[in-house]
VEXDREN-2710 file (C-alpha; in Angstrom, 1 decimal):
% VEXDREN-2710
k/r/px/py/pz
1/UNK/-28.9/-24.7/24.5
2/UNK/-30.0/-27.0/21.7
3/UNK/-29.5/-30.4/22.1
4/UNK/-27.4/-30.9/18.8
5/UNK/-23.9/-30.3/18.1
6/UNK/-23.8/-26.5/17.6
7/UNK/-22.3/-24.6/14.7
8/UNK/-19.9/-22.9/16.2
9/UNK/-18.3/-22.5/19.6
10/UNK/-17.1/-19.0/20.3
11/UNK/-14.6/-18.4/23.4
12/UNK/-14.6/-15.4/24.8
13/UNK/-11.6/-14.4/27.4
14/UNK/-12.8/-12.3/30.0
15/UNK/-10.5/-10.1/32.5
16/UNK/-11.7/-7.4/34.5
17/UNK/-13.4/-6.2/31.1
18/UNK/-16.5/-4.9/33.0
19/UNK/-16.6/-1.5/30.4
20/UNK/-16.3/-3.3/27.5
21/UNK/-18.2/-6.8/27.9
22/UNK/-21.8/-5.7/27.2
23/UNK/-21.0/-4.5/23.6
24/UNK/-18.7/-7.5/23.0
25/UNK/-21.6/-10.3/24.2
26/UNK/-24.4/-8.1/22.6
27/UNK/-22.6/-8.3/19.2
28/UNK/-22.6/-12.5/19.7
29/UNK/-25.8/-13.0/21.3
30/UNK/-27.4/-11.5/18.2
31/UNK/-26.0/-12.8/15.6
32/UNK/-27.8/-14.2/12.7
33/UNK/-26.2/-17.4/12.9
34/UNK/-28.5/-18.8/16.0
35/UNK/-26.7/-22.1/16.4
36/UNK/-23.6/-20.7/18.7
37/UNK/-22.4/-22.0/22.2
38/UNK/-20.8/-18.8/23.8
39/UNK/-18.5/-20.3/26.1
40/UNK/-17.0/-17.0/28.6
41/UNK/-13.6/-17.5/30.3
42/UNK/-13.3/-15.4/33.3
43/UNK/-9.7/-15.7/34.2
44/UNK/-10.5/-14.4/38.0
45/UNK/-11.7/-10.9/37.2
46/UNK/-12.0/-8.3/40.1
47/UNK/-13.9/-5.8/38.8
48/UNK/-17.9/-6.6/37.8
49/UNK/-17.2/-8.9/34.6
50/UNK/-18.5/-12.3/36.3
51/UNK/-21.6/-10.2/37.5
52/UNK/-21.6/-9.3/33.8
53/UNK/-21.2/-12.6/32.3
54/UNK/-23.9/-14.3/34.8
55/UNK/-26.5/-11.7/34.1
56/UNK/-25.9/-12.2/30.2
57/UNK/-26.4/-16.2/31.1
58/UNK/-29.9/-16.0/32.8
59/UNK/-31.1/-14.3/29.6
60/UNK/-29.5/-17.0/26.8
61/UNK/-28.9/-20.3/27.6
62/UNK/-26.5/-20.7/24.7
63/UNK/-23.9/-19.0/27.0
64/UNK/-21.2/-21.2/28.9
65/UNK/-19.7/-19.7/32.2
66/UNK/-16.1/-21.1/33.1
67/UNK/-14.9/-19.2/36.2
68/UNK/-11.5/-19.8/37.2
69/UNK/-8.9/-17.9/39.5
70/UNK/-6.2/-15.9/37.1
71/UNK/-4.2/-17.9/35.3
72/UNK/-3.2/-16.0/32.3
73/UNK/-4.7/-15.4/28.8
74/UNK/-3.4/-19.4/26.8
75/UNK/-4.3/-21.1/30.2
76/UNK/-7.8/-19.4/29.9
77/UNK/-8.1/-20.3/26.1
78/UNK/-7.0/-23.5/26.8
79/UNK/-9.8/-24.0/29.2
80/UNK/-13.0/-23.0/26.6
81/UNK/-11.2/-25.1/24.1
82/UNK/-10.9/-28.4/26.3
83/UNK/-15.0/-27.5/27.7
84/UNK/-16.1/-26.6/23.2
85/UNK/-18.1/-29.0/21.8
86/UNK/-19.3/-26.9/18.7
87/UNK/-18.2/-28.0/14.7
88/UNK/-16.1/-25.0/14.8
89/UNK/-14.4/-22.9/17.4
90/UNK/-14.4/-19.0/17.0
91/UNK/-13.1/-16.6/19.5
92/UNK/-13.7/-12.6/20.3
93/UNK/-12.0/-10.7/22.7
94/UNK/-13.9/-9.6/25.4
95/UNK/-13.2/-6.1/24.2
96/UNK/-13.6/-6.0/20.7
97/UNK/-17.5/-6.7/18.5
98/UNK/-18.1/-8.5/15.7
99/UNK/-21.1/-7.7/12.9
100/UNK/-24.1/-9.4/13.1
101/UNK/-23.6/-11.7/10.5
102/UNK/-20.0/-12.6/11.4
103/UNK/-20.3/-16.0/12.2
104/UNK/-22.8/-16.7/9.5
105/UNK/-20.3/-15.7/7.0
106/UNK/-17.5/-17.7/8.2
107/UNK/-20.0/-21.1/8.9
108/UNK/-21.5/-21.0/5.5
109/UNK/-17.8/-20.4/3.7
110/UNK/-16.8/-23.5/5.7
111/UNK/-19.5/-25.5/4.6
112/UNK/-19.9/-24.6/1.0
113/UNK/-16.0/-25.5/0.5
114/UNK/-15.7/-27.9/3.4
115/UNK/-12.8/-25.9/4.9
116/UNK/-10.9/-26.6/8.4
117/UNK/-10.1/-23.1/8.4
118/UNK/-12.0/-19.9/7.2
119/UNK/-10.7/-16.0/8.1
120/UNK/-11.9/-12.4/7.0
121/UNK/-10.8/-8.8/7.9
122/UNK/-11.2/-6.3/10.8
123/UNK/-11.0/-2.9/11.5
124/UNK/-9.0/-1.3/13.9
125/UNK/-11.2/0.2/16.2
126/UNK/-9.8/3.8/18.3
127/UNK/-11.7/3.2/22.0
128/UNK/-10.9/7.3/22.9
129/UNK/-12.1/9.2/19.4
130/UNK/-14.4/6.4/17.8
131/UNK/-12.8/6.1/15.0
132/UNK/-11.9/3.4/12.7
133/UNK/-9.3/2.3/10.6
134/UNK/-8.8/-0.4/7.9
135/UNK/-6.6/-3.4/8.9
136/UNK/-3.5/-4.2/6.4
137/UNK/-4.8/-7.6/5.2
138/UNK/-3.8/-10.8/4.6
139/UNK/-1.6/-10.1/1.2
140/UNK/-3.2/-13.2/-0.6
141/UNK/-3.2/-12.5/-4.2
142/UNK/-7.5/-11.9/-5.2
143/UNK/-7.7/-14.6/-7.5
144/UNK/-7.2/-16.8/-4.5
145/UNK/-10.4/-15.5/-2.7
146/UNK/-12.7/-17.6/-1.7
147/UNK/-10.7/-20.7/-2.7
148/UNK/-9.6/-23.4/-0.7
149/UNK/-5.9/-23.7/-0.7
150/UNK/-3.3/-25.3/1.9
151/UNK/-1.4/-22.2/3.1
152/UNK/2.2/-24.3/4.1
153/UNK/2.5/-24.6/0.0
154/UNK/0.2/-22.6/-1.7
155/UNK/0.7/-19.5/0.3
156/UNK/3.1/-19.6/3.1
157/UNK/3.6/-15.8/3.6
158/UNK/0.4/-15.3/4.9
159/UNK/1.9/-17.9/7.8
160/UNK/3.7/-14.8/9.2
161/UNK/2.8/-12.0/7.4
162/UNK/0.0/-9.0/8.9
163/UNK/-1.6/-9.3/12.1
164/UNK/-2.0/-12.2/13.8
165/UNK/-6.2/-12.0/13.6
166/UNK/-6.8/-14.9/15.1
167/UNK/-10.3/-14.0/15.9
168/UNK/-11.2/-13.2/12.7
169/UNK/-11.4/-16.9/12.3
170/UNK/-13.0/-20.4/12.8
171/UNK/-11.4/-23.4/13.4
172/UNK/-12.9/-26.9/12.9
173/UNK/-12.6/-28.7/16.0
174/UNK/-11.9/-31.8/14.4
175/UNK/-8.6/-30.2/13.3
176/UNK/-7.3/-28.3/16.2
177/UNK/-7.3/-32.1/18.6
178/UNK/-5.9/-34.1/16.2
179/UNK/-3.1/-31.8/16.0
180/UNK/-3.2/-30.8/19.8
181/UNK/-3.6/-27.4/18.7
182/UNK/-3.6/-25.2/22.3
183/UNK/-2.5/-22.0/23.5
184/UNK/1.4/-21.6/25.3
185/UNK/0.6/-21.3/29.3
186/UNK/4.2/-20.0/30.3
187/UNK/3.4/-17.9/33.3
188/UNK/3.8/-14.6/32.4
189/UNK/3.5/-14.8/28.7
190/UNK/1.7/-12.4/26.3
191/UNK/1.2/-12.6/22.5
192/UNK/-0.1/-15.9/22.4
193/UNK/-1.5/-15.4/19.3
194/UNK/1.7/-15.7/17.3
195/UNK/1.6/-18.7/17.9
196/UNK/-1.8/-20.2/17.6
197/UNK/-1.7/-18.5/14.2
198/UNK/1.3/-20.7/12.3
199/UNK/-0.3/-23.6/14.2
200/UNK/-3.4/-23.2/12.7
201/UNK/-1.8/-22.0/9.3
202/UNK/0.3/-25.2/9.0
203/UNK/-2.3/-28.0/10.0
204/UNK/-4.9/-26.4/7.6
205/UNK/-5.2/-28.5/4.6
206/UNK/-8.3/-26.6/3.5
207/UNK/-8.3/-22.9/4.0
208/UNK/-10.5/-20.2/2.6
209/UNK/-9.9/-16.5/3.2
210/UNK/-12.9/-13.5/2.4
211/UNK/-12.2/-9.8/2.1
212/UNK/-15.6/-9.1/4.6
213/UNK/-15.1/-6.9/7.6
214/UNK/-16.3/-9.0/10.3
215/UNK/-14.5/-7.7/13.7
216/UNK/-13.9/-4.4/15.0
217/UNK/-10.8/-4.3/17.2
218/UNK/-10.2/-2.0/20.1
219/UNK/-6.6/-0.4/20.3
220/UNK/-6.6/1.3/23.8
221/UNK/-4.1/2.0/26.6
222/UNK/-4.1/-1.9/28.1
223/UNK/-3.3/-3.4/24.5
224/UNK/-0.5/-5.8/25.6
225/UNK/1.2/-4.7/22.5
226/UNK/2.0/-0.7/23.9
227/UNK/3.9/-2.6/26.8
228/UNK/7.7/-1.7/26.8
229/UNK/7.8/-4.9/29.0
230/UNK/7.9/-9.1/28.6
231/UNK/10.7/-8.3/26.6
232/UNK/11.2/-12.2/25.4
233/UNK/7.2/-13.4/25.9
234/UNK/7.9/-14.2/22.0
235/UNK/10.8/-16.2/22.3
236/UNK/8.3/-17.8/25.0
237/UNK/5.3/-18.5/22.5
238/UNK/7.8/-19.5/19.2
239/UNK/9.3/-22.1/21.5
240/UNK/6.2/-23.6/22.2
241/UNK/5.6/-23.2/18.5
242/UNK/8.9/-25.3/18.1
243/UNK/8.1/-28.3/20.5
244/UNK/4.5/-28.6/18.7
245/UNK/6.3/-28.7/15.1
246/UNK/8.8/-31.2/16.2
247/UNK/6.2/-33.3/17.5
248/UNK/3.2/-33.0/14.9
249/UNK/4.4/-32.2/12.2
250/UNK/7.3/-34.1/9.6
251/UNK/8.9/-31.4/7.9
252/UNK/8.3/-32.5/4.6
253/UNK/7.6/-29.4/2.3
254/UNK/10.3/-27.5/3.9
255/UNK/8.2/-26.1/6.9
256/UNK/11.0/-25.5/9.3
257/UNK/11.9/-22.5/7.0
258/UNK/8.2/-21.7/7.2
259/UNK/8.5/-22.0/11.1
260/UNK/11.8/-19.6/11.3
261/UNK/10.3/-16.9/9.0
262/UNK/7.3/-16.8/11.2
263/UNK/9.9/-16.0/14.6
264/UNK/12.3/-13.9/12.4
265/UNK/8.7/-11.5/11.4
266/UNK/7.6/-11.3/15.5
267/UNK/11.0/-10.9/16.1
268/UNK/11.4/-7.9/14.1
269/UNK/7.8/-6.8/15.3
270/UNK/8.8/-6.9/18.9
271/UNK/12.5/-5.3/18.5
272/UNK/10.1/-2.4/16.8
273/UNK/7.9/-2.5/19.4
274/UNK/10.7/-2.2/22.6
275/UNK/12.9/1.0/23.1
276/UNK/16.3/1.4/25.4
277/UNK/17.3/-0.8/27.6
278/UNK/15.3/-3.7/26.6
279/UNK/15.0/-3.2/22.7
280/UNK/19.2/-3.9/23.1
281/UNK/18.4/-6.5/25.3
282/UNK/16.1/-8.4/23.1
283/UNK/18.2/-7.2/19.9
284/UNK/21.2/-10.0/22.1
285/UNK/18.7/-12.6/22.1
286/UNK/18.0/-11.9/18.3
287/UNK/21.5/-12.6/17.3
288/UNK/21.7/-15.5/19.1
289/UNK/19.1/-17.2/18.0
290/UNK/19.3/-16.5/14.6
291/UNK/22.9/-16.6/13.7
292/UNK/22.6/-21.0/13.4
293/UNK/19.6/-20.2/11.4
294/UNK/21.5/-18.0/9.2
295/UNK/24.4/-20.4/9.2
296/UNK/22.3/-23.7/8.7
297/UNK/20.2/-21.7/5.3
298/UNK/16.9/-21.8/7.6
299/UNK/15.4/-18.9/6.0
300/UNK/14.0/-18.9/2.6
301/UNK/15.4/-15.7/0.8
302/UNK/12.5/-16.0/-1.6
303/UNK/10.5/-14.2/0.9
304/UNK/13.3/-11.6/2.2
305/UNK/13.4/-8.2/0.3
306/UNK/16.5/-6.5/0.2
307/UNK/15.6/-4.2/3.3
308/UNK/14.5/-7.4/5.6
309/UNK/17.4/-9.5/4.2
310/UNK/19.1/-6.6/5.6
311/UNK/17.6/-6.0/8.9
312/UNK/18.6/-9.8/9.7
313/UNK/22.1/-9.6/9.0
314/UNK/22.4/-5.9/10.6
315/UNK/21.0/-7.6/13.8
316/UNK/22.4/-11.0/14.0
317/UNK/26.4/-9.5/12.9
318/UNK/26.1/-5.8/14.4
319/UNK/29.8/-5.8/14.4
320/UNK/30.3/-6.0/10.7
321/UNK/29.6/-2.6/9.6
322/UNK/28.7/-3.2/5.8
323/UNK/25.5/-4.9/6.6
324/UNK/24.4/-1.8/8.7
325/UNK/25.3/0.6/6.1
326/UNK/23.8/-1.2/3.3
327/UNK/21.0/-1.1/5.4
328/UNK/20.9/2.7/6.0
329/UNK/21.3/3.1/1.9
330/UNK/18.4/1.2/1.5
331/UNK/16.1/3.4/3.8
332/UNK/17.4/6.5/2.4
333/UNK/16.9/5.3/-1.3
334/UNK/13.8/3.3/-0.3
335/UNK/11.6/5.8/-2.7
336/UNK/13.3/6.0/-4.8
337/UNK/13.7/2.0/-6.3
338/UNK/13.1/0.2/-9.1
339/UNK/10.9/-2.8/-7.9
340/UNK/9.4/-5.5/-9.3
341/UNK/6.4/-7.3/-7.9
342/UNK/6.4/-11.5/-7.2
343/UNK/3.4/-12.9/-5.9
344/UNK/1.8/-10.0/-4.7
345/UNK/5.3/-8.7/-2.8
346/UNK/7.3/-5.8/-3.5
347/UNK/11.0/-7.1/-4.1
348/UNK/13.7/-4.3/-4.1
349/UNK/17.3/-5.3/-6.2
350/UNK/19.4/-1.9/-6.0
351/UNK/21.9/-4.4/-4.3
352/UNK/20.7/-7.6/-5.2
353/UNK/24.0/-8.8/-7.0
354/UNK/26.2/-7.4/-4.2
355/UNK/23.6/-9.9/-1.8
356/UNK/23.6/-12.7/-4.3
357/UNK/27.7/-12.6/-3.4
358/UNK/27.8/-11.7/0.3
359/UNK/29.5/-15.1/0.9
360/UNK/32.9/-13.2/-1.0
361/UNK/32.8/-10.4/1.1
362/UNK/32.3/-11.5/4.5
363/UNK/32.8/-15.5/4.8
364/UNK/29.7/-16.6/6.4
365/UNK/28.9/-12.9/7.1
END
């Protein structure tokens, strides 16, 4: 490894991965940004990963081995970010690739605008037919490419809006300790990512986005996301979320709405992603948690359209039948809407003055 501070460290989480790895450590041994320490997690694989990971190591001394018994995906992360010692920390999933000039893309971009923060695009990536598939974005307005702007005020939709992609990222170092910036280790939980991302989002002061394709992601069968179970692992990671905003950071541009939008998105997300049983379990939980939200003004209806602004109050008051039937309307007449874009968003206003004075109808409903 060379003896100066690498660029960038890149953590890769490995569990019994043994059919993936060599594409995903071939894509970052090769890269044309040389200056990498490749720091490989194995969370207590049992298939030939470590094997995997040790043979890749005698070849390229750049590449870290941190072998653990299982302990779950954030206390795995948490590990290769405690052991990083690079500018920057990147991560790829032990499953997905990266192109070759992935790292040298986001490392330049960080240094030519002396960013804390830099993110591209990805590709969905099908593991059974080979085929690939474009990735919705990030829903930052163009002009804003390539510029370094302070998400929490200049753009806070893209806190909670689109896929999480937090490996299509780097992160400089410097940033993620002084916030204490780490990954939720509740036993059992999944979609950790939810909340590293508004972590990240919110401490950046200095964060540049570019349109490249750098990752390709691999949807397949063990995608935690196709799992009808771990019904409230996002409660689980938006708590954490919670505690770390209380604690770092004073809510002084009205980031506690930003915070709550970010839930109310994965909340919607996973109530989408359940069926049954525990979609009317979670849909409980919902309501609970989000009625004092909706009761205290905690959301900022600036980024609600009418068919969200719905969804809300359909969930959190099921009982009150004009918020589900307004809510129908809008699907059905969904095509066919007048609309007007703000900022880059679709905003819907059949019923706008019939929302504007819900308070008559319904009370606080």
């Amino acid at each position: 490894m060379p003896s100066a501070r690498p660029h960038v460290s890149i953590l890769v989480p490995c569990y019994n991965v043994e059919k993936f790895l060599p594409q995903c450590l071939d894509s970052i041994v090769n890269q044309t940004l040389h200056d990498l320490e490749i720091i490989c997690i194995n969370d207590g694989s049992t298939d030939g990963t470590l094997d995997i990971i040790k043979s890749y190591a005698n070849r390229d001394d750049r590449i870290v081995i941190v072998d653990k018994p299982n302990g779950g995906y954030g206390q795995s992360m948490n590990r290769g970010l405690d052991v990083a010692t690079g500018e920057f920390i990147g991560i790829v999933e032990s499953d997905d690739y990266v192109e070759p000039d992935a790292f040298q893309k986001l490392y330049d971009t960080a240094v030519r605008h002396n960013a804390d923060m830099v993110k591209a695009e990805f590709v969905f990536f099908d593991s059974d037919t080979g085929t690939e598939t474009p990735s919705w974005g990030i829903g930052l307005h163009k002009k804003l490419y390539d510029t370094p702007i302070r998400p929490a005020s200049d753009a806070p939709q893209i806190i909670w809006s689109g896929h999480p992609s937090i490996w299509t990222c780097i992160y400089k170092t410097e940033m993620l300790r002084k916030y204490d910036i780490r990954f939720a280790e509740t036993p059992g939980a999944s979609f950790q990512d939810m909340g590293f991302k508004p972590k990240t989002m919110i401490a950046s002061q200095r964060f540049v986005y570019i349109p490249d394709v750098i990752l390709h992601y691999r949807k397949h069968a063990n995608n935690s996301d196709k799992n009808n179970g771990k019904i409230f692992a996002v409660c689980d990671v938006h708590d954490d979320t919670d505690r770390w905003f209380a604690e770092y950071m004073p809510d002084t541009i009205g980031l506690r709405r930003i915070v709550n939008m970010s839930r109310f998105a994965n909340y919607v997300w996973n109530l989408r992603r359940l069926s049954d049983e525990p979609q009317l379990q979670f849909r409980n939980r919902f309501a609970t948690e989000f009625i004092p939200i909706i009761q205290s003004d905690g959301l900022d209806r600036t980024y609600l359209d009418d068919k969200l602004f719905l969804k809300l109050y359909s969930v959190a008051y099921p009982h009150n039948l004009l918020w589900g039937m307004l809510r129908g309307l809008t699907t059905i007449a969904g095509p066919l809407y007048k609309n007007r874009i703000v900022d880059g968003y679709k905003t819907y206003y059949i019923f706008s003055k019939l929302l504007i004075y819900r308070h008559k109808l319904t009370g606080a409903e």
